[in-house]
C-alpha positions, 0 to 999 in steps of 0.5 A: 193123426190117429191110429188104428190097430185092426188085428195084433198077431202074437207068436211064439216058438218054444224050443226043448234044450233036452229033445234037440232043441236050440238052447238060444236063437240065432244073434240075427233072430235076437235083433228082430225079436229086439226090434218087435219088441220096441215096436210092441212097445211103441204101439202099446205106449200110442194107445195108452195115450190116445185112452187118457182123458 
């Protein structure tokens, strides 16, 4: 079954440790930026594949 990828959204957020800014996120936000991450690289992998010959 193939799949399709229309549109990929990349954000990101920059904090400034000296102006106020958290040093690191929340333990929650790291689990969510862990599992984007997999994902990404789950997708990224699917499409390798399907490119080889």
């Amino acid at each position: 079954m193939p799949i399709i990828v229309d549109e990929v959204v990349i954000s990101v957020e920059v904090g400034n440790a000296e102006s106020g800014g958290a040093a690191s996120p929340p333990p929650a936000q790291l689990d969510k930026q862990a599992l984007i991450a997999e994902c990404v690289a789950q997708v990224l992998e699917i499409l390798r594949q399907q490119q080889e010959p």
